[in-house]
C-alpha positions, 0 to 999 in steps of 0.5 A, a space after each residue: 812914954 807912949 807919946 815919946 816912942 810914937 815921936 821916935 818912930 816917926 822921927 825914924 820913918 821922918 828920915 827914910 822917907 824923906 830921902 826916899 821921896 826926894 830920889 824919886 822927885 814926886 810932883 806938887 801934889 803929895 800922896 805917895 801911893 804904893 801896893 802892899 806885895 810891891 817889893 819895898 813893901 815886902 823889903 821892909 814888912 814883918 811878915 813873911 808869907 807875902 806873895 812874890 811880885 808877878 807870881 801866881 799867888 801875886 794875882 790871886 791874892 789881887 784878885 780875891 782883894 777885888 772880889 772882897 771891895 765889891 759892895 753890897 748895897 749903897 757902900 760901894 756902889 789946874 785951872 778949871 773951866 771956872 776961875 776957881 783953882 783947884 785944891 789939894 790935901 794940905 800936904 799935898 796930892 801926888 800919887 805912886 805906886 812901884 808895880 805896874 799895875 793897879 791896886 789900892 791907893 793910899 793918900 795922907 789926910 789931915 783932919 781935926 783940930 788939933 790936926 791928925 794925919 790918916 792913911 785912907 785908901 781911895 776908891 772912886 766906887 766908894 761913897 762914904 769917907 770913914 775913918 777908925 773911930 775910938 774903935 776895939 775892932 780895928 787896926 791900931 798899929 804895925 809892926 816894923 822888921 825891927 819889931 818897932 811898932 808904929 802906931 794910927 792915929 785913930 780918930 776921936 770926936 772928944 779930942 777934936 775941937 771942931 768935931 760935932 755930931 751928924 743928926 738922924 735929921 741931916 740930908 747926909 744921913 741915909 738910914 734914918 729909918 733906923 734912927 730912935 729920934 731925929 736928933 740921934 747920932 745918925 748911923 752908918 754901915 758899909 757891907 761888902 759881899 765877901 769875908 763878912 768884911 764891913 764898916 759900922 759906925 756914926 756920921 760926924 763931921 769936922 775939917 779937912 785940911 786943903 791947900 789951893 793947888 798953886 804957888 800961893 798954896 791958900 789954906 781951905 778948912 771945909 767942914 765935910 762928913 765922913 764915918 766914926 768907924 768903932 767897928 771894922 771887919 773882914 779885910 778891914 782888919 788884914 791890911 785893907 784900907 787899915 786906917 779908913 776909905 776915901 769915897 770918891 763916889 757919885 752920892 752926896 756924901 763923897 767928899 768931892 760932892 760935898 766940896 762941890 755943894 760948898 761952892 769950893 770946887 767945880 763938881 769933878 775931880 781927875 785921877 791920873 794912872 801913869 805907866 810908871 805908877 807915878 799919878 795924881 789927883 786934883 779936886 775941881 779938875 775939869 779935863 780939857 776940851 780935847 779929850 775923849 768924853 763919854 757920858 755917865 749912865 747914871 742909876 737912879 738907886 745906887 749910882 756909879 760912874 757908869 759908862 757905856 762901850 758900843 765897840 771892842 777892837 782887838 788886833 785891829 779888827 773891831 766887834 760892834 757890841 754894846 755894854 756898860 761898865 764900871 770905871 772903879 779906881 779900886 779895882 786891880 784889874 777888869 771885870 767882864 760879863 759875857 758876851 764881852 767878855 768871850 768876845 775880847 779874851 777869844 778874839 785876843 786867844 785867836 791872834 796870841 802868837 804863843 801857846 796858851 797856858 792851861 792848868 787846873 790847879 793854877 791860882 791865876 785869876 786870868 783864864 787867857 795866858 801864854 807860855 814864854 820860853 825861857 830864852 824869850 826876850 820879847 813878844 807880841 800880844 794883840 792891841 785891845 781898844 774899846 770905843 765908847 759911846 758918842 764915838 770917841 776911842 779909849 786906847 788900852 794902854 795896858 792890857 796884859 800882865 806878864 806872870 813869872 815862876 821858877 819854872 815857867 813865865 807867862 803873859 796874860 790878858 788882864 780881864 778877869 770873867 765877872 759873875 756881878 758888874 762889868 769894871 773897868 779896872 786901874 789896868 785898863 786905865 794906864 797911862 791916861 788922866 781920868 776925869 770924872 766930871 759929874 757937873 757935865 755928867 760925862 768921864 773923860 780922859 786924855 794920855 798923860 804921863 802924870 809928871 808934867 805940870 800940864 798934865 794937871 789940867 791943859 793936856 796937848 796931847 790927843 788920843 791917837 788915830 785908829 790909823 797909828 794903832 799897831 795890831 799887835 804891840 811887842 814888849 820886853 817880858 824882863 822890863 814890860 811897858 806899856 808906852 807906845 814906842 816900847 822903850 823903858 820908862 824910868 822915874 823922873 830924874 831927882 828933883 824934878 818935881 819936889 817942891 814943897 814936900 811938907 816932913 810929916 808927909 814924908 813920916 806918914 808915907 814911909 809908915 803907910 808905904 812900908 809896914 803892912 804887919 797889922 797889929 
């Protein structure tokens, strides 16, 4: 009977999703990636005390999420330039999100034998790929506005037949000096430093289902590691990663390490932010010898994909001031120590044409906003751009954020003051295809919408010239975008970009896109 209603409910998520995803015309790589207080999501959950889109209880609640996915300790911290093509999970990589800007990501895995699909957030500022694992503490279901519940894989190595144990004695296995004996099952945990939140488990390991991102689309059934999570705490547990975390960190352990230590990929991977919210991610994406590159500051405890910034230009006047920071998919917006960060938000507060906004019991993360009056149909907000080291520019497509409430509507700069690490958030990192190359040690980027086929690996396009960069960008509070000409950006017509859409992708994305009520 179990078996059964699962089947109907996923029949029934089967046909709304599959009509959905095909209005949009997602491209070739398959991921569907939405926020959790997007308004589809809120349309269709069976819960009513989400925040409203652009309210400030919205960018609260973004902001404290940020704050919990910050770890403590290790937990967190296209042709190639070969002939090797790159690869994709085997329903696909394609990436969206509804807002404009950034949050979680969630993609559609498969994994096991026989094969079962999980919704895992992705996050370049984690390591270790964990999934829920025959665990009580964890997050088994949601439920749907018609009280239909619909229910997780969750993982089990019993029920897989290519699932084996991880070893105190594997050179994937960190905390060894916990283990009893080396060939103990080898233990893991992820701690993050707000709301207790975590992740305990043991390593195991069994295989991944990838496709050769081409027309041939060749199976890969890699063997990788990854967490048996049996208990999840904390935000684990109200609607954050509910169904496990995909690391796309630096260390040994992240799977695009392990991939790459398996001679099936080049040793980088890109994710591409749109403005739009329609992105991509492809393992063994090298970039292009156009872009802009930087090299990684590595750490040798702990390592990141740190960069560093030697100059800030806000309104066209430019500030030498050199810093690092954190590029971290996982992060909405962008984090900043001073001195950056009084230089960037006061140097944007002195050319802000509009009354700044103070209130001391506002909820907004953000301390530099802006009063628009209600009969306002546009306004100009200071260009922000950064300059990183070895000289290339990196253009900030899309610093502000516009709020709305009943009685007032406000745009503001999206750096939050950090009291830990400078990051570089999502936000920041619109409208570019992001490379992380950890083969040549540098992150790279270059302006991409994220649909055309191009984008992927060859990009024509070069970063403008500082002589193109206005002082001041105009924008439309109603119907903001971050394009350089100001003019909407609507989805791709349908159609556009849809081959291939396997129908169990389309069940798995309606189910992780649009039911949120954990149970």
């Amino acid at each position: 009977m179990a078996e059964a209603n699962c089947f109907n409910s996923l029949y029934v998520l089967l046909m709304l999703l599959c009509c959905a995803t095909c209005s949009y015309g997602f491209g070739t790589f398959g991921f569907s990636i939405h926020h959790r207080f997007s308004d589809p999501v809120k349309g269709i959950m069976a819960v009513d005390d989400l925040p409203d889109k652009g309210s400030f209880s919205y960018y609260s609640a973004m902001a404290h999420r940020d704050r919990v996915f910050h770890v403590h300790g290790r937990g967190r911290g296209l042709a190639t330039e070969s002939d090797q093509t790159p690869l994709t999970f085997e329903y696909g990589n394609d990436t969206y999100r509804l807002n404009s800007l950034g949050f979680l990501y969630y993609a559609n895995v498969s994994l096991g034998t026989p094969a079962l699909s999980y919704l895992v957030a992705l996050d370049t500022g984690s390591d270790l790929f964990w999934l829920p694992c025959d665990c009580t503490s964890c997050v088994h279901g949601l439920n749907t506005t018609t009280g239909q519940v619909i229910e997780f894989n969750i993982y089990s190595p019993n029920a897989s037949s290519t699932s084996s144990k991880v070893t105190c004695n594997s050179s994937l296995c960190e905390s060894q000096s916990q283990c009893p004996s080396t060939t103990s099952n080898c233990p893991y945990q992820v701690r993050y430093i707000s709301e207790g939140t975590s992740s305990t488990g043991t390593l195991v390991e069994d295989v991944l289902h990838l496709i050769t991102n081409d027309d041939n689309s060749k199976p890969f059934n890699p063997r990788i590691t990854f967490g048996c999570g049996r208990v999840q705490t904390g935000s684990f547990l109200d609607g954050a990663a509910p169904n496990g975390l995909f690391g796309l960190g630096v260390a040994n352990q992240s799977v695009p390490s392990i991939l790459a230590s398996q001679g099936l990929i080049p040793n980088s991977f890109s994710m591409c932010f749109g403005n739009d919210g329609v992105g991509r991610i492809s393992f063994g994406d090298q970039g292009n010898s156009g872009q802009g590159e930087t090299p990684f500051s590595l750490r040798q405890s702990h390592p990141t994909y740190n960069v560093t910034v030697t100059k800030i230009e806000v309104g066209g006047s430019a500030s030498d001031l050199e810093f690092t920071a954190i590029f971290d998919s996982g992060t909405s917006f962008t984090y900043l120590n001073d001195p950056a960060y009084t230089q960037i938000s006061e140097s944007f507060n002195n050319l802000a044409q509009e009354k700044r906004f103070t209130s001391e019991s506002s909820q907004l993360p953000f301390d530099y906003c802006y009063v628009l009056s209600l009969n306002q149909s546009n306004f100009s907000y200071p260009v922000v751009n950064l300059t990183m080291k070895g000289g290339n520019p990196f253009y900030v497509n899309d610093p502000i954020v516009v709020v709305s409430a009943e009685d007032i509507s406000l745009y503001c700069l999206g750096v939050v003051k950090s009291d830990d690490v400078n990051i570089i958030g999502q936000n920041f990192m619109t409208g570019y295809n992001m490379v992380f190359n950890r083969e040549k040690n540098v992150l790279g980027w270059t302006p991409s919408n994220c649909y055309n086929e191009s984008s992927t690996s060859i990009f024509p396009v070069s970063p403008p010239t500082n002589s193109a960069v206005p002082p001041a960008t105009a924008v439309n509070p109603e119907a903001r975008t971050s394009n350089s000409n100001n003019t909407p950006i609507s989805a791709p017509t349908t159609g556009s970009h849809s081959p291939n859409l396997h129908p169990f992708t389309c069940a798995i994305m309606m189910l992780l896109v649009s039911f949120l009520a954990v149970v």
